[in-house]
VEXDREN-2710 file (C-alpha; in Angstrom, 1 decimal):
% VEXDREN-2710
k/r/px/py/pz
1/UNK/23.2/11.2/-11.9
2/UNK/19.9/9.0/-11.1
3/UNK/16.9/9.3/-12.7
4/UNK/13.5/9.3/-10.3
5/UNK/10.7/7.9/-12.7
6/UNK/6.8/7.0/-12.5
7/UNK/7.0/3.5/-11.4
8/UNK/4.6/1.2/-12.3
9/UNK/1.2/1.6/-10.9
10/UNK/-0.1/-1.9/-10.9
11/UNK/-2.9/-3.8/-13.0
12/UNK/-4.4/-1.4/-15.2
13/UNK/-3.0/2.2/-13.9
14/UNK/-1.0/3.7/-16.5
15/UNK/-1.0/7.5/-15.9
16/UNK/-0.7/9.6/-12.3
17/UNK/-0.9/13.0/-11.1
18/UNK/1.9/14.8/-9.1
19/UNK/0.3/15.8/-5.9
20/UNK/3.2/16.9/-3.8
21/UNK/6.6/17.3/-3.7
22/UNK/8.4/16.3/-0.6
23/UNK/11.3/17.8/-1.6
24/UNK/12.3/20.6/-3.6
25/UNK/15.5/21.4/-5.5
26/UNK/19.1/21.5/-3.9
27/UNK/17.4/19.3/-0.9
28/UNK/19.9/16.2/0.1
29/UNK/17.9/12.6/-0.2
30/UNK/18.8/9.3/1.1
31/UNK/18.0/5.9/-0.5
32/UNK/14.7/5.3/0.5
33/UNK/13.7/8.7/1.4
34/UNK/10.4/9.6/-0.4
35/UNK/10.5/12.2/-2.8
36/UNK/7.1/13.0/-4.2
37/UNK/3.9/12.0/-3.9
38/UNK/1.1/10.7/-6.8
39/UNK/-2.1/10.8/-6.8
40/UNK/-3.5/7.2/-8.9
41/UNK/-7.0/6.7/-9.7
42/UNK/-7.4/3.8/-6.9
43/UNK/-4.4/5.2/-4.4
44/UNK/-2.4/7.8/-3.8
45/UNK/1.4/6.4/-3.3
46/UNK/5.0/7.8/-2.4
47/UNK/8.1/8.0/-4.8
48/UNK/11.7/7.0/-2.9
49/UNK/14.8/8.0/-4.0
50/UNK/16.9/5.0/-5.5
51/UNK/20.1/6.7/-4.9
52/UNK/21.4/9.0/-2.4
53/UNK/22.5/12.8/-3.2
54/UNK/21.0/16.0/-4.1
55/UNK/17.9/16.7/-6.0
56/UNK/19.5/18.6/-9.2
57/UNK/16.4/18.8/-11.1
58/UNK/12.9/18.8/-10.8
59/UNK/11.2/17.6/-14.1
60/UNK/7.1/17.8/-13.5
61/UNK/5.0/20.3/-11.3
62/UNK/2.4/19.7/-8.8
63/UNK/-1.0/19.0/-10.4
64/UNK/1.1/17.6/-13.8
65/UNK/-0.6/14.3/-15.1
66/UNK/2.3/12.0/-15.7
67/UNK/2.3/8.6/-16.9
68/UNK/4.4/5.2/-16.3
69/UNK/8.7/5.7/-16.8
70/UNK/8.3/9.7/-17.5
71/UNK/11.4/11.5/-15.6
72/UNK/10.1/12.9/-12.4
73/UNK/13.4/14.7/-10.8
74/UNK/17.2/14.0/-11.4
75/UNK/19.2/13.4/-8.3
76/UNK/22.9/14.3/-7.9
77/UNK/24.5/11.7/-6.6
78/UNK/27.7/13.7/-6.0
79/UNK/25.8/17.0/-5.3
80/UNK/26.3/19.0/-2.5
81/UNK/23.4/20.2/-0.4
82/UNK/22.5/23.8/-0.9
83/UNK/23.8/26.0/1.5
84/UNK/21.3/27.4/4.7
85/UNK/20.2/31.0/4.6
86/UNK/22.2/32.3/7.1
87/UNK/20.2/34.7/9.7
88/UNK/22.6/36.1/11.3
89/UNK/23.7/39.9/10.3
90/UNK/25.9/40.7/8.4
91/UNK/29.3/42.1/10.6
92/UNK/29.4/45.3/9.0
93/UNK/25.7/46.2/9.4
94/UNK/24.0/47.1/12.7
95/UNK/22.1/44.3/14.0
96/UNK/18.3/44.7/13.1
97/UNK/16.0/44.3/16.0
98/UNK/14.2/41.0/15.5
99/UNK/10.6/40.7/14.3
100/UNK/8.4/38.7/16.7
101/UNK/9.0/35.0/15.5
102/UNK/5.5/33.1/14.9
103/UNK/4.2/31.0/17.3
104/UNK/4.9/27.8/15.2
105/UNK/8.2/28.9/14.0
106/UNK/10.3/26.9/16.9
107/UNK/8.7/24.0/15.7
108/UNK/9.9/23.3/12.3
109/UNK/11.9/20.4/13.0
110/UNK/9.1/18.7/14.9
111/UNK/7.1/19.6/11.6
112/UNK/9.2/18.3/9.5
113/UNK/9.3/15.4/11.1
114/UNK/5.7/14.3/11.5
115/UNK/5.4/14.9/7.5
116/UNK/8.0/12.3/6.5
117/UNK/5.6/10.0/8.9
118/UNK/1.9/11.4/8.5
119/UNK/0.1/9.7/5.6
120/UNK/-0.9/11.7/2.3
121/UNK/-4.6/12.1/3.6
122/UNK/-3.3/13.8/6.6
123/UNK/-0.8/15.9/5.0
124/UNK/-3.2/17.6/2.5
125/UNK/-5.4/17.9/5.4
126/UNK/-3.1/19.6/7.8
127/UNK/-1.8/21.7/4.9
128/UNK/-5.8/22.9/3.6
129/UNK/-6.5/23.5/7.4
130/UNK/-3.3/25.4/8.6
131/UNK/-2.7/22.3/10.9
132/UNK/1.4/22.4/12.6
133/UNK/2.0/18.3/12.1
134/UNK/4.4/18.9/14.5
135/UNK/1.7/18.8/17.1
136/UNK/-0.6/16.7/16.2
137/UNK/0.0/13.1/17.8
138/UNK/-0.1/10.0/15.7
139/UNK/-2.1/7.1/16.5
140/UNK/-1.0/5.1/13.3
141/UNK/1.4/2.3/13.1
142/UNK/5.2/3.5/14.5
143/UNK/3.2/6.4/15.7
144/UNK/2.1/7.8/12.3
145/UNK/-0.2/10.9/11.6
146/UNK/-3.5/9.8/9.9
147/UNK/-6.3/11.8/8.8
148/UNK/-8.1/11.1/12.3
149/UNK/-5.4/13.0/14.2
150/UNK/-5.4/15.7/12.1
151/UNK/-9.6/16.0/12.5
152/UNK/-9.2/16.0/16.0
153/UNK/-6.7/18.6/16.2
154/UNK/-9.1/20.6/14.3
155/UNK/-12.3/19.6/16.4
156/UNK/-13.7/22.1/18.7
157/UNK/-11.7/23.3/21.4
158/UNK/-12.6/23.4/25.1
159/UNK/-14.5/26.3/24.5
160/UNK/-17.9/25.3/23.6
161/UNK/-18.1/28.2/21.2
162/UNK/-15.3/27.8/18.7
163/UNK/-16.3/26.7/15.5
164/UNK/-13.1/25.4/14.0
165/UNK/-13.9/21.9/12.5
166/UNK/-12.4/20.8/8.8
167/UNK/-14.1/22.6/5.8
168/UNK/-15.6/19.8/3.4
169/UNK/-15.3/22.4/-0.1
170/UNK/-12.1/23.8/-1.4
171/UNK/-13.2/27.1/-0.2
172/UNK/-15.8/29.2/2.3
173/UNK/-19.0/30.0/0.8
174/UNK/-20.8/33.0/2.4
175/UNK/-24.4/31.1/3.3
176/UNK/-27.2/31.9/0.8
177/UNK/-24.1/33.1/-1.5
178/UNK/-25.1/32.2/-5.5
179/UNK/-21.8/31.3/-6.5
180/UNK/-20.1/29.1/-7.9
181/UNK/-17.2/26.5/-7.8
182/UNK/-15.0/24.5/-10.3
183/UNK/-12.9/22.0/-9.2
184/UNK/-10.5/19.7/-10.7
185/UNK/-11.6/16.3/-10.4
186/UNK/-9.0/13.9/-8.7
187/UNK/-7.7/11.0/-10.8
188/UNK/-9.6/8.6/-8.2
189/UNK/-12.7/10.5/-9.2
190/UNK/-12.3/10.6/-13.1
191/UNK/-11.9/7.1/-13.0
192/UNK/-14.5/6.3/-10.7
193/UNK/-17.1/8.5/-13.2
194/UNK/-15.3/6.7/-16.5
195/UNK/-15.3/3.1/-15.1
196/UNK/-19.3/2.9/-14.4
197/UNK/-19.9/4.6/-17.5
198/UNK/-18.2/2.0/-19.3
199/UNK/-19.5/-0.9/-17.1
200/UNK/-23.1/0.6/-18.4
201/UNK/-22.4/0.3/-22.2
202/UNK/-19.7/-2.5/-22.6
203/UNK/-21.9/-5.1/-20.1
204/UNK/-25.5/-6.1/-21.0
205/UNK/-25.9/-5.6/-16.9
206/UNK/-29.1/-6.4/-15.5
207/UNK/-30.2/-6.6/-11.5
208/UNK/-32.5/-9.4/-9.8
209/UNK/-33.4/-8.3/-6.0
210/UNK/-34.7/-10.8/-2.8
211/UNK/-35.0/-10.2/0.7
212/UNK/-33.1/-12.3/2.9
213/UNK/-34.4/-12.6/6.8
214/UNK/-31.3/-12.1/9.1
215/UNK/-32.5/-13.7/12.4
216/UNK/-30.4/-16.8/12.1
217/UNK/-27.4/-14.5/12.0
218/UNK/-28.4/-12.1/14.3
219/UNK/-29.0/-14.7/16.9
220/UNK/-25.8/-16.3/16.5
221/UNK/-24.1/-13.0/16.4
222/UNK/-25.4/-12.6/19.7
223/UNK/-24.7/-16.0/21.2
224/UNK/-20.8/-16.0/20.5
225/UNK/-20.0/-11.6/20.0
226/UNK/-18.3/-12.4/23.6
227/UNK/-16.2/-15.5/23.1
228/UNK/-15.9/-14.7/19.5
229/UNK/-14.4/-11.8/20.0
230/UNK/-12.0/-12.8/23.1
231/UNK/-10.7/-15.8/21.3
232/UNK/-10.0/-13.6/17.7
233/UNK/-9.9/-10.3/19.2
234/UNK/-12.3/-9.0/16.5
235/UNK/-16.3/-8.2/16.4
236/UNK/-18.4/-11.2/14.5
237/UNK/-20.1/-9.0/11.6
238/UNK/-22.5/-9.9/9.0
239/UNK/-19.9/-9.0/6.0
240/UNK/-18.6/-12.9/6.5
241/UNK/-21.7/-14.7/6.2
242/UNK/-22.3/-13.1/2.9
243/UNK/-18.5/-13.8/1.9
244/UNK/-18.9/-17.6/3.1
245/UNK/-22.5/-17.4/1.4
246/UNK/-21.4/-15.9/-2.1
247/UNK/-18.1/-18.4/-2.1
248/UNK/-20.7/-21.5/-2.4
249/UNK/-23.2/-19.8/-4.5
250/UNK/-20.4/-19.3/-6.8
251/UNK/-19.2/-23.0/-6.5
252/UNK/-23.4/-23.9/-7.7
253/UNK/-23.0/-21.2/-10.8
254/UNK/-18.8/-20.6/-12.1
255/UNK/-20.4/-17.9/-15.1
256/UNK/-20.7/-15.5/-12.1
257/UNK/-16.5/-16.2/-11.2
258/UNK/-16.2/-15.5/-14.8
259/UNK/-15.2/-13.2/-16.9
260/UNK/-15.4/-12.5/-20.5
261/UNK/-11.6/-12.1/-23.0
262/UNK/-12.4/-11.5/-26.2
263/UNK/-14.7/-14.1/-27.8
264/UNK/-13.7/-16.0/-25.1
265/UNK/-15.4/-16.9/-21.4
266/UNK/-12.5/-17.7/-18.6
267/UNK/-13.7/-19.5/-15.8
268/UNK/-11.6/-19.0/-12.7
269/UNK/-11.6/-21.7/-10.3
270/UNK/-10.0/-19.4/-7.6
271/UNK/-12.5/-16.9/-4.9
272/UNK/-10.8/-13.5/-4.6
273/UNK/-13.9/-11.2/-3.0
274/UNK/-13.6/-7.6/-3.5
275/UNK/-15.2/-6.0/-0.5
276/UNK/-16.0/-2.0/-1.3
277/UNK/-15.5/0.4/1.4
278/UNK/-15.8/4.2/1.6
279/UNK/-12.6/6.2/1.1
280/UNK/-11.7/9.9/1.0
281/UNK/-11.8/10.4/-2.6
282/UNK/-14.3/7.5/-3.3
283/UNK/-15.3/3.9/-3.1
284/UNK/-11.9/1.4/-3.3
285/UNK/-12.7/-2.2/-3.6
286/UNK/-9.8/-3.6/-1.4
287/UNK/-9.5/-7.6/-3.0
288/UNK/-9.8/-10.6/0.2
289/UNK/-7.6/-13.7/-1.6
290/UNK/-8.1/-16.8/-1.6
291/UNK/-11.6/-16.1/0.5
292/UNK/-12.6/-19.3/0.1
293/UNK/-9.8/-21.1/2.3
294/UNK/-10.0/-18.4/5.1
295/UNK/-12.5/-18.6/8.5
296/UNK/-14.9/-16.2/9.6
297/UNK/-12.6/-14.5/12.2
298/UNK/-9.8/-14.3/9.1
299/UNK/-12.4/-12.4/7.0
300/UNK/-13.6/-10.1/9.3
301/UNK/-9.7/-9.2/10.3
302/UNK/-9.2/-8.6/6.6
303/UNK/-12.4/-6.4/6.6
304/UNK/-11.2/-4.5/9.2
305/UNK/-7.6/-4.2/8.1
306/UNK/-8.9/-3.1/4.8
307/UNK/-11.9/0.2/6.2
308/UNK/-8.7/1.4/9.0
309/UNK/-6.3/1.3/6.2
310/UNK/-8.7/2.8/3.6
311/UNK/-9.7/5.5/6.0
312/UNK/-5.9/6.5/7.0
313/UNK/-4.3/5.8/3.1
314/UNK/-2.2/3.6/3.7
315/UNK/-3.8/0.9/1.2
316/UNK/-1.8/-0.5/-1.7
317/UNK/-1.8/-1.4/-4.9
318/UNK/-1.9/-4.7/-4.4
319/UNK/-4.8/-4.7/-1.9
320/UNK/-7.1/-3.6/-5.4
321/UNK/-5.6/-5.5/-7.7
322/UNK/-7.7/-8.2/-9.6
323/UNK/-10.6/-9.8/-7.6
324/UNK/-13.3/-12.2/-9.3
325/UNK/-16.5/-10.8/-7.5
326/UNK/-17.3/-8.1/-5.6
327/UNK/-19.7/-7.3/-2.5
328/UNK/-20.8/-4.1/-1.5
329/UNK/-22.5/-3.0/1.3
330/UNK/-25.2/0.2/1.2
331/UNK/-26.7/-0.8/4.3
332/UNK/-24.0/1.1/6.4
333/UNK/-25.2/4.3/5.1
334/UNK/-28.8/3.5/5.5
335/UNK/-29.4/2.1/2.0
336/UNK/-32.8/0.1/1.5
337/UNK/-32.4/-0.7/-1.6
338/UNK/-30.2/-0.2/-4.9
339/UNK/-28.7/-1.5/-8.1
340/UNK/-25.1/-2.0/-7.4
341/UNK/-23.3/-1.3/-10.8
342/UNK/-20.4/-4.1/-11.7
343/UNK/-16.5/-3.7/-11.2
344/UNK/-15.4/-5.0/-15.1
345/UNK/-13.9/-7.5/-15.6
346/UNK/-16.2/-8.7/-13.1
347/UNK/-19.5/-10.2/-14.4
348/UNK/-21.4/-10.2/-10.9
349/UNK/-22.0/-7.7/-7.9
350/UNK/-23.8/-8.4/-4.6
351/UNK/-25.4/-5.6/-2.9
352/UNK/-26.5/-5.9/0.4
353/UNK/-28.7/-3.4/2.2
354/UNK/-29.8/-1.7/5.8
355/UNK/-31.4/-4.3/8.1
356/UNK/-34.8/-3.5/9.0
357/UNK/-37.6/-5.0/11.2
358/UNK/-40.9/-5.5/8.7
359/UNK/-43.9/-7.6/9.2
360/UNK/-43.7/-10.9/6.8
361/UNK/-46.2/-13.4/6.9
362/UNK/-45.0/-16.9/8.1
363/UNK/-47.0/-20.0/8.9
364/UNK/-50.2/-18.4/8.5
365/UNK/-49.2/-15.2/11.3
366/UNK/-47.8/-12.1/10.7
367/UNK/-44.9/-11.4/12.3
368/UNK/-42.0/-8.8/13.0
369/UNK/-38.7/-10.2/11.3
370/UNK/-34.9/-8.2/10.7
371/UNK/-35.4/-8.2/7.1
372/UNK/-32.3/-7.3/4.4
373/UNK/-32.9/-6.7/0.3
374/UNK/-30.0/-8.3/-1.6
375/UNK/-29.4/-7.2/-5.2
376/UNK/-27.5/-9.1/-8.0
377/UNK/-26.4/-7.2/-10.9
378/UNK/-25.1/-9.6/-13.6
379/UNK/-23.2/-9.2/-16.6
380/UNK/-26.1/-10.6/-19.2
381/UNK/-24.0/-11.9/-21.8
382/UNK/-22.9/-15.1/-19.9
383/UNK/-24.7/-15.1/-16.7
384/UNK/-28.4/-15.9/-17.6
385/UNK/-31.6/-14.8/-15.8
386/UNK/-32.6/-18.1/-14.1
387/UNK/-28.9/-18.5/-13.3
388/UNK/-28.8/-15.1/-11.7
389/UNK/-31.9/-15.8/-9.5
390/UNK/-30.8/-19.3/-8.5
391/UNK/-27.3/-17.6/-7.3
392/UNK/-29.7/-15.2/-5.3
393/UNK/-31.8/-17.6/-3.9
394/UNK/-28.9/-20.0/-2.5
395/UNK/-27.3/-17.0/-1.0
396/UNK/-30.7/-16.3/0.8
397/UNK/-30.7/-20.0/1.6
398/UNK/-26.8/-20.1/3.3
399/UNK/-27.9/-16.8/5.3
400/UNK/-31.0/-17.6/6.9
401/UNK/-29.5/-20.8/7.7
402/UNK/-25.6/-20.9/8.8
403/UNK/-25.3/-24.3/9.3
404/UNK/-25.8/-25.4/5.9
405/UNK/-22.5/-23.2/5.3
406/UNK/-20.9/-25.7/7.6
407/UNK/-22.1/-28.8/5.7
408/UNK/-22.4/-27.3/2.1
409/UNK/-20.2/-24.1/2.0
END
């Protein structure tokens, strides 16, 4: 016999939730084969079987919280499969006349299939929307099913009237309806709500706003998008400016790469940037290492990497662990302005904001200028107020001129 446990989560996750079993008892497993999957507050993730056999036992339900080593399912290793019901009559009794079969029945296999290689996003989609993975093509890595595939197998069919598109609530509600809905938070979500409550009352967090004006970028954005993205095979985005930027602001001002132990302040002389991007479930802060020795067409492939694999769940653990300072990005959903709150340990957060064309006065004329607010929210206790601003201000600096990150960054 073989025990399948909880593994361990990563930094700081300590308890899960069964979300789904891929197997139920009497099933045969391989080594390898995934078993069950768990829902973490920053990922969801799949359980292999160590050992091959038959699942004798299951130990925990869907929808259990469990917590790091607790048994999950025993597995036979010298178990045999249980049997197939047989459909075939028995030889004594008259044949019934079969039932029509339904029209997804002849595709079980096919099914099966494409749910050992869709993604858990797109398996609790197809499964709340009725979806057969079986015929929904994957566009993911080795062909796997993501959540996009399964929204466009449920987008409107050629018929300009059907109305079948993904519900966004666990259930219908009648229009003008006064009802109402409880719904279990996910473990992402509980975690999400407890984190920036605790951010609030263990840091003494303050926020100090500029406006930074984005021509210099824009222009040189528009000078090398073609060759820039022929030579790197990825679009030149503003997100690596700010990463360059924010790496030599926090060169000028370590207490904002720090992070407070105890009665203690450690200083980290290493520039892992978390860069937050919108996830089913909630914002995950995927962690760029080492940041400081990588080039603009590096960062904006690990951006990338990070939003497609965020968006089809395939990010790891590893991709959120740590990370000394954050940037998060508002703009993208139209943001003006806001008061990032900080990812603890963390003692800083840069916000950035939607670009828009305002009149500012320059050299005695007004004139019409891409305009971004930046916020810095700070962690009060060792980042002080004139420090704060200074950080702010050399960021604005680096942006509206990208040279200087060339001979100061």
């Amino acid at each position: 016999m073989s025990n399948i446990v909880v593994p361990t989560l990563g930094e700081s996750v300590v308890e899960a939730r069964v979300a789904r079993w891929l197997k139920k008892a009497g099933d045969r497993v391989e080594v390898g084969e995934p078993v069950v999957e768990l829902e973490t507050e920053k990922i969801d993730l799949e359980v292999s079987a160590e050992k091959s056999g038959v699942i004798a036992s299951i130990a925990r339900q869907e929808g259990d919280d469990v917590k790091i080593g607790e048994l999950l399912a025993v597995v036979d290793e010298n178990g045999a499969a249980a049997p197939a019901v047989s459909s075939a009559p028995a030889a004594s009794a008259p044949a019934p006349t079969p039932a029509p079969a339904p029209a997804s029945s002849g595709n079980g296999s096919a099914e099966a299939a494409s749910e050992g290689r869709a993604t858990p996003t797109a398996r609790r989609m197809a499964k709340d929307n009725d979806v057969d993975l079986g015929t929904v093509q994957g566009s993911g890595a080795a062909g796997r099913v993501t959540k996009q595939d399964v929204q466009k197998a449920l987008a409107p069919a050629s018929a300009p009237t059907s109305n079948k598109i993904a519900p966004t609530r666990p259930s219908k509600i009648a229009p003008g309806s006064r009802t109402e809905e409880r719904v279990r938070m996910s473990k992402r979500r509980q975690t999400i709500a407890r984190r920036l409550v605790e951010a609030q009352h263990t840091a003494a967090m303050l926020t100090t706003f500029n406006e930074v004006d984005m021509t210099a970028v824009m222009a040189l954005r528009e000078r090398r998008k073609e060759s820039f993205k022929k030579e790197f095979g990825v679009g030149l985005g503003i997100a690596s400016f700010f990463v360059k930027s924010a790496i030599a602001a926090l060169r000028a001002f370590p207490p904002l790469n720090a992070e407070i132990q105890g009665d203690e302040i450690v200083f980290k002389h290493y520039y892992d940037i978390g860069v937050a991007v919108g996830a089913e479930g909630g914002l995950v802060v995927p962690v760029i290492r080492d940041a400081d020795k990588l080039s603009f067409a590096q960062i904006e492939l690990a951006i990338r990497d990070f939003a497609t694999r965020a968006t089809d769940g395939t990010l790891t653990l590893e991709d959120l662990r740590g990370g000394t300072f954050t940037i998060t990005n508002g703009g993208v959903f139209g943001s003006l302005m806001s008061t990032p709150i900080l990812n603890p340990p963390q003692v800083g957060i840069l916000g950035l904001h939607k670009i828009q064309d305002r009149a500012v006065p320059m050299n005695g004329q007004v004139v019409i200028r891409p305009m971004m607010y930046v916020a810095l929210s700070y962690d009060h206790r060792i980042v002080d107020g004139r420090e704060a601003v200074q950080f702010l201000v050399k960021i604005k600096d680096f942006v509206e001129d990208p040279a200087r990150l060339l001979l100061e960054g």
